[in-house]
C-alpha positions in Angstrom: 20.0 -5.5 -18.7 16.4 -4.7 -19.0 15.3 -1.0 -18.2 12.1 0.0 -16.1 10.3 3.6 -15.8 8.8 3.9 -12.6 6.2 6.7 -12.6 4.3 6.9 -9.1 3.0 9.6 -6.0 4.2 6.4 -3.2 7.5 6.5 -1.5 6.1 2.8 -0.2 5.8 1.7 -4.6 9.5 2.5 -5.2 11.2 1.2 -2.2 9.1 -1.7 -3.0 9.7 -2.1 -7.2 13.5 -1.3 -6.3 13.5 -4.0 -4.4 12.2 -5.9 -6.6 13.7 -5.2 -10.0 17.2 -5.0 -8.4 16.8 -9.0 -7.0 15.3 -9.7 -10.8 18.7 -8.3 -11.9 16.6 -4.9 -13.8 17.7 -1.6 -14.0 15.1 0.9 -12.6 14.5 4.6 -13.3 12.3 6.2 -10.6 10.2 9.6 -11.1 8.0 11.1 -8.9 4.8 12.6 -10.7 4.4 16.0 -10.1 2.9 16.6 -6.5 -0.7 16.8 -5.9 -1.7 16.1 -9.2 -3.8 13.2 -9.0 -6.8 14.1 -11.7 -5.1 13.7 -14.9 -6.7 15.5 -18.0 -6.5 14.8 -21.7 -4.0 18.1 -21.7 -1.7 16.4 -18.5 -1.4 13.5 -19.9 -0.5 14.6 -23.7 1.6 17.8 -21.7 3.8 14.7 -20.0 4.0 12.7 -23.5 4.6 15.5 -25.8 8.1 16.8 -23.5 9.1 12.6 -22.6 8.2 10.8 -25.5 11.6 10.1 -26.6 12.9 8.9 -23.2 9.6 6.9 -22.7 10.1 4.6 -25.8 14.0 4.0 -24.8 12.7 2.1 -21.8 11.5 -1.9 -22.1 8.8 -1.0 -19.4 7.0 1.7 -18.1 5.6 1.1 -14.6 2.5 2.9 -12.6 2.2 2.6 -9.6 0.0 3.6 -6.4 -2.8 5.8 -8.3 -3.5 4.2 -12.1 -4.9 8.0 -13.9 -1.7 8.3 -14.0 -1.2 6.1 -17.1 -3.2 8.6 -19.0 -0.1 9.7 -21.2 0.5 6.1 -22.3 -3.1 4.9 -22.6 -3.8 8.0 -25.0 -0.2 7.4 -26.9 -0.5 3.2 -26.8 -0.2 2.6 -30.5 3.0 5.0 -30.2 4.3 3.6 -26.9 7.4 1.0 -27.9 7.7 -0.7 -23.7 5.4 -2.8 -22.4 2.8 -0.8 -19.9 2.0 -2.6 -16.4 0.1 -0.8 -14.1 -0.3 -1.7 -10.3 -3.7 0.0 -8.8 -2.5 0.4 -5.2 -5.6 2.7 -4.6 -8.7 2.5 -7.0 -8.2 3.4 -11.1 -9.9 5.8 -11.2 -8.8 8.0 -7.8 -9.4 11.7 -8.4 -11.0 10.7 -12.0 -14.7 10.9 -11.3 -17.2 12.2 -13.9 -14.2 11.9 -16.7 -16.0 9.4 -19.0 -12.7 9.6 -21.8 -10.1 8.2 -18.9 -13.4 5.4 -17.8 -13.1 4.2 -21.9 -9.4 4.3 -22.4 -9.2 2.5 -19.1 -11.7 -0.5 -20.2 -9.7 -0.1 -23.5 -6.3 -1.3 -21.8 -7.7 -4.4 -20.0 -7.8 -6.3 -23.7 -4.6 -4.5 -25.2 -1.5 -7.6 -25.1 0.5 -4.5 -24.7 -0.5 -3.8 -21.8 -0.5 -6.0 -18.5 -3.2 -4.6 -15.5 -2.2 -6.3 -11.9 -4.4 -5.2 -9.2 -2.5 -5.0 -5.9 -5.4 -6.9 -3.5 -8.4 -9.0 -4.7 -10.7 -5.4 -4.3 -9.3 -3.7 -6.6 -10.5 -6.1 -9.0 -13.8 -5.8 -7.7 -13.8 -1.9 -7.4 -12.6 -2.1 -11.3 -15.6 -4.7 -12.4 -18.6 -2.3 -10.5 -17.0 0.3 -12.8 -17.0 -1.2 -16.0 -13.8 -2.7 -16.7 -13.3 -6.5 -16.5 -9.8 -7.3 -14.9 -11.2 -10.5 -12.9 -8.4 -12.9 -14.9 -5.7 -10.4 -14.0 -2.8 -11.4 -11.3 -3.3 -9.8 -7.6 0.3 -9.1 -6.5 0.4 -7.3 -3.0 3.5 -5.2 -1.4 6.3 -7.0 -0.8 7.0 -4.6 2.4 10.7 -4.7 2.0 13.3 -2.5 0.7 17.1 -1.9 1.2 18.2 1.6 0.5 16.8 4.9 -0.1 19.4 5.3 -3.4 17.6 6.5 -6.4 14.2 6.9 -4.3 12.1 10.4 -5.3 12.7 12.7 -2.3 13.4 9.8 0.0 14.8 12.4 1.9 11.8 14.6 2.3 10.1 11.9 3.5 12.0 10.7 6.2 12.8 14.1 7.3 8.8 14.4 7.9 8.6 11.5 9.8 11.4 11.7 11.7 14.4 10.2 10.7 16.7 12.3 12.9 14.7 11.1 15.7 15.1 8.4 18.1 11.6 7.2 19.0 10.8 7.3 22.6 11.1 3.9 24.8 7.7 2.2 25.2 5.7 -0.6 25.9 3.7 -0.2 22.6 3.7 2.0 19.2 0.2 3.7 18.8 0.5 5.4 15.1 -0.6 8.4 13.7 -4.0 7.8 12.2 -7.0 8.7 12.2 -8.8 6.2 13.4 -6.0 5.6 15.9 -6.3 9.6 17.3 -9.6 11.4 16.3 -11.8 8.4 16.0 -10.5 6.4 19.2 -7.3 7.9 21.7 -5.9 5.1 21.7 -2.7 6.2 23.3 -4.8 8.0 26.1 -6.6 5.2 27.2 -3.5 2.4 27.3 -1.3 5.0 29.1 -4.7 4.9 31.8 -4.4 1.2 31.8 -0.6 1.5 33.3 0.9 1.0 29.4 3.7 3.1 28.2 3.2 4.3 24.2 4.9 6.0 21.6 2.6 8.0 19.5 3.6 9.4 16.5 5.0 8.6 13.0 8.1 6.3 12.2 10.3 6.7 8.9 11.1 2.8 9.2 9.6 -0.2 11.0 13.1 -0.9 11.5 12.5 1.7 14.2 9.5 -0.2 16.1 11.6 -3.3 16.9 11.9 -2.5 19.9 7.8 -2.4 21.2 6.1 -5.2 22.4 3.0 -4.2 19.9 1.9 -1.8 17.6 -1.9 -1.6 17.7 -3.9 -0.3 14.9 -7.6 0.1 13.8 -7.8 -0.7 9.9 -8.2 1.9 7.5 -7.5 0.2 4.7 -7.6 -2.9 1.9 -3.8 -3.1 1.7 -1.3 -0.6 3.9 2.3 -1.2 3.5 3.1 -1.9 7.1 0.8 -4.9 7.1 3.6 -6.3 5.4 6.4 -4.6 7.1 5.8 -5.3 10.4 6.2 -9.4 9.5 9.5 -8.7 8.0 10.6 -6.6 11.2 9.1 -9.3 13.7 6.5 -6.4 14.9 3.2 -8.3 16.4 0.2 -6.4 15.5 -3.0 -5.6 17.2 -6.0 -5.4 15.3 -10.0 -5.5 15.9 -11.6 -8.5 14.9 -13.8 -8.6 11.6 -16.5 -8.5 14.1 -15.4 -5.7 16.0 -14.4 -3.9 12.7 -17.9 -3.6 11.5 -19.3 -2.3 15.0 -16.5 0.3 14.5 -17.2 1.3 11.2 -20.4 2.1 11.4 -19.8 4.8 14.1 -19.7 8.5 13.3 -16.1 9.2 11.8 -14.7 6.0 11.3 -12.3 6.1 8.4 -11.8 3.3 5.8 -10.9 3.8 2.7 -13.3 2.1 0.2 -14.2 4.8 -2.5 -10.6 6.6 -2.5 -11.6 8.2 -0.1 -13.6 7.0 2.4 -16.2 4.7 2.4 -16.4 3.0 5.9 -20.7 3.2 5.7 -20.6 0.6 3.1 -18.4 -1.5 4.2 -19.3 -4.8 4.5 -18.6 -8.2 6.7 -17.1 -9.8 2.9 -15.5 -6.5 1.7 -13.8 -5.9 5.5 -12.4 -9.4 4.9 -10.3 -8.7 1.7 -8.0 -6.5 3.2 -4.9 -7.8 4.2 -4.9 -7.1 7.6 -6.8 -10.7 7.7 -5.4 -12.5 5.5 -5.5 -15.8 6.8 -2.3 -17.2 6.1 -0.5 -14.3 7.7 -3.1 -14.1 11.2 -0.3 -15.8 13.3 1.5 -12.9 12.9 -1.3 -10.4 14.3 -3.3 -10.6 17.5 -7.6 -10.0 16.7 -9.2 -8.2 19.9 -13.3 -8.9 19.8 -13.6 -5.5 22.3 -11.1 -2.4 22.9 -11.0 -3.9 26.4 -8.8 -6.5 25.5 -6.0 -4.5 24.3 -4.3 -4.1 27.7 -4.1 -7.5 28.3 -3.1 -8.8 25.0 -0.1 -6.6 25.6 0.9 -7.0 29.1 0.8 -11.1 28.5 3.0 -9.8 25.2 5.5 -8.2 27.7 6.3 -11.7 28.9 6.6 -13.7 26.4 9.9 -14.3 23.7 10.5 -12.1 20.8 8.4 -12.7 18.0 9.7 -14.8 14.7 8.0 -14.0 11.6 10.9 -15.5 9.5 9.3 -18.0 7.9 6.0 -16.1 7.1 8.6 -12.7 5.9 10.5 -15.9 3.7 7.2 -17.0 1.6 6.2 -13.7 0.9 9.1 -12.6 -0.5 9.2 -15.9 -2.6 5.6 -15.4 -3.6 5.7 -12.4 -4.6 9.1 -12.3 -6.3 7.7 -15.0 -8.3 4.3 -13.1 -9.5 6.7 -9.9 -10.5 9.1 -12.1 -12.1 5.8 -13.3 -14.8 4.9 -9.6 -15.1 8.4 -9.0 -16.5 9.0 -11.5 -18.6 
């Protein structure tokens, strides 16, 4: 059986990749980076190669996930390195790395090296990589699968649940308001259904197994690619969601947060850009409801209340299948 090194910061990457690797019958090895450490120097990355290079090079793969810098110990060691390298940008290469021209070259270095395979995790992280001077246009998009099965073998799984809330049981509601910001500062979303006679749940969940049991879970976009865009179809949760339309009135108000740069962005978002993220994908918009005005919410989920439970079945089977598929050409 082959062996993968998962390096990453994301609880959401190795539920995901252990998903994965366990149903392409690989053995996975998960580490958690060290935390808060997202600009990676010269001296990190040789640090981290200099104490692991032994167990690196027993490995037939070395996966990064979530942030890319932190493929700095291999990109600097490649002609050393012995696994393949894939790295998944989940949230821009160069996050944290701005003004560090050394990372920028070996970066542009690795999208020609055959030992190293670059997949880009929505269509604008291949854009966000081309404006900034490395060419991975030809490379596979693969998003999350959304999906995982146990905690076992997951970096401080149990940290993270205990945050938020696995010893909880959610309160009973009409519909599960998250705990964004666009969803609390930006807009009280919560306050103004509760005035329009709807129950909510506000808060954080540990897993969307938990939400089953709302008629909705309205969101405004903050993001290319969040995890739960994915989840939510596998857990039969309808989403609510501004339209594209509505999205860019939004965004160009005073505090609106999306994530374009690393870490924010939302004045230069764009009609096109707003468009890539997955949140309107069209193959998966029967599995969300667009609202062209904040006033529509209430209705949309009051009609909600009366209809059948959601089936997302066949939509939750063709992305696993997809995506199974893409991973299972990465690890050949």
């Amino acid at each position: 059986m082959k062996k993968v090194l998962h390096i990453s910061h994301h609880i959401g990457c190795f539920r995901d990749q252990q998903y994965i690797l366990n149903k392409l019958g690989l053995h996975v090895d998960n580490h958690k980076f060290t935390d808060n450490v997202f600009r990676i120097t010269k001296e990190i990355a040789d640090d981290f190669w200099n104490k692991n290079e032994e167990l690196f090079n027993s490995y037939d793969y070395i996966l990064i996930s979530d942030t890319a810098p932190l493929s700095r110990s291999f990109l600097q060691n490649i002609e050393k390195l012995k696994p393949k390298l894939i790295i998944w940008i989940c949230n821009r290469f160069d996050y944290a790395m701005s003004g560090d021209i050394e990372y920028y070259e070996l970066f542009r270095n690795a999208t020609n090296n055959p030992k190293i395979t670059i997949v880009a995790s929505t269509l604008f992280e291949k854009l966000w990589c081309l404006q900034h001077g490395s060419n991975i246009m030809f490379n596979p998009v693969i998003n999350p699968l959304g999906k995982h099965d146990s905690d076992f073998n997951i970096p401080r799984a149990n940290v993270f649940n205990e945050m938020y809330g696995e010893s909880k049981e959610l309160l009973d509601a009409d519909v599960f308001v998250p705990f964004y910001h666009n969803d609390n500062q930006f807009f009280k979303m919560a306050d103004y259904l509760r005035s329009n006679d709807l129950s909510v749940c506000n808060g954080t969940f540990y897993s969307p197994s938990q939400l089953n049991k709302y008629f909705a879970f309205v969101t405004l976009p903050d993001t290319f690619c969040k995890w739960f865009s994915f989840e939510a179809i596998h857990n039969n949760i309808p989403v609510l969601l501004p339209s594209v339309e509505l999205l860019m009135n939004l965004s160009k108000q005073g505090n609106y947060l999306f994530n374009i740069t690393g870490y924010g962005g939302a004045e230069i978002l764009t009609e096109d850009l707003a468009k890539l993220s997955e949140w309107y994908n069209p193959k998966l918009e029967k599995c969300r409801y667009y609202f062209d005005s904040i006033e529509e919410i209430p209705n949309i989920i009051k009609a909600l209340k009366n209809c059948d439970k959601h089936d997302f079945t066949k939509y939750s089977t063709m992305i696993e299948s997809e995506t199974l598929d893409k991973w299972k050409l990465i690890y050949k």
